[in-house]
C-alpha positions in Angstrom: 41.3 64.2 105.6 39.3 67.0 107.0 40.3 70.2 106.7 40.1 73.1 110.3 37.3 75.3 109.7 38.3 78.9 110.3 41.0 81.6 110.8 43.0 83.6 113.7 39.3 85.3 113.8 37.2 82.4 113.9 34.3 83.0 116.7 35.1 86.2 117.1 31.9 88.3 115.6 30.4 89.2 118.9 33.6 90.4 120.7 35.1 92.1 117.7 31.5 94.1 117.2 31.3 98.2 116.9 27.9 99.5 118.3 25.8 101.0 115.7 26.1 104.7 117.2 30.2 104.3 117.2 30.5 103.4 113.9 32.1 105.2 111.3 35.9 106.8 111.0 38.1 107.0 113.7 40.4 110.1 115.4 43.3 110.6 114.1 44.5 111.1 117.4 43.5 107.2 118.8 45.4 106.4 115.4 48.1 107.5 116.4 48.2 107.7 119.8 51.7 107.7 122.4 52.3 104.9 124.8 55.4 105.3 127.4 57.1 102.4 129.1 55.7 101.1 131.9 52.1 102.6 131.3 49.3 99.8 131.8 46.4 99.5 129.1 43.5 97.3 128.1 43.9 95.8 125.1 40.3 97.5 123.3 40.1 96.1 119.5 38.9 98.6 117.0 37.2 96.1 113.9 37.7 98.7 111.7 40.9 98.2 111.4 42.5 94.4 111.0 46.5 95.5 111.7 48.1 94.5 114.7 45.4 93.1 115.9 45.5 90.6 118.7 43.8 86.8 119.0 40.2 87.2 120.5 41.0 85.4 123.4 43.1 88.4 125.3 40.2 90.9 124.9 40.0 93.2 127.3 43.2 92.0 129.3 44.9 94.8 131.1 48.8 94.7 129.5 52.1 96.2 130.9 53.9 98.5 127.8 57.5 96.9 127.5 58.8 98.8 124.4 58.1 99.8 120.4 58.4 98.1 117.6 57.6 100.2 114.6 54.1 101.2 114.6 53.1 98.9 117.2 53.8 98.4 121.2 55.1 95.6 122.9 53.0 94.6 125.6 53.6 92.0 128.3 50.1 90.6 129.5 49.3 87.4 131.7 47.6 84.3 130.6 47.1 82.0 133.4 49.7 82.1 135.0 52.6 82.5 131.8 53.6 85.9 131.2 53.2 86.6 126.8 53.8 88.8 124.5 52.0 91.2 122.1 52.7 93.1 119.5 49.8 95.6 119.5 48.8 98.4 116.7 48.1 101.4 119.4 44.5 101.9 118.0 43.6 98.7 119.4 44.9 100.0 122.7 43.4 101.9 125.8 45.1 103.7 128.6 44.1 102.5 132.1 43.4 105.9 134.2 
């Protein structure tokens, strides 16, 4: 039997890329930054850091904050036409202006 080749990151090397000028450690204040309810943001992975990160496939969707869960938000984003969840580490998070 053949085994699957590849993870929950699999094909993901040019999406989850920094740019060479933008490397290096990030602001404690995107670290921990503040979400409200209601606020929209676009889900913006930081590969520095691997928790609470999401699947590659919802990069750069624009997400509804539905509530907190520890560290992380709960946002509520569409795919197609179902409405999912995702539990987001807020680093990996941008606010919409």
């Amino acid at each position: 039997m053949v085994k699957r080749k590849g993870g929950p990151r699999a094909g993901s090397r040019r999406v989850f890329k920094k740019h060479f000028r933008k490397k290096g450690k990030i602001s404690l204040s995107r670290y921990f930054a503040q979400f409200k309810e209601g606020e929209k943001a676009v889900l913006n992975a930081e590969p520095a850091i691997q928790n609470g990160i999401y699947h590659a496939k919802f990069h750069g969707l624009i997400g509804t904050i539905i509530g907190q869960s520890g560290e992380s938000y709960k946002i509520k984003i569409r795919d197609g036409r179902k409405e999912k969840t995702l539990y987001v580490h807020p680093v990996h998070l941008k606010k919409v202006a």
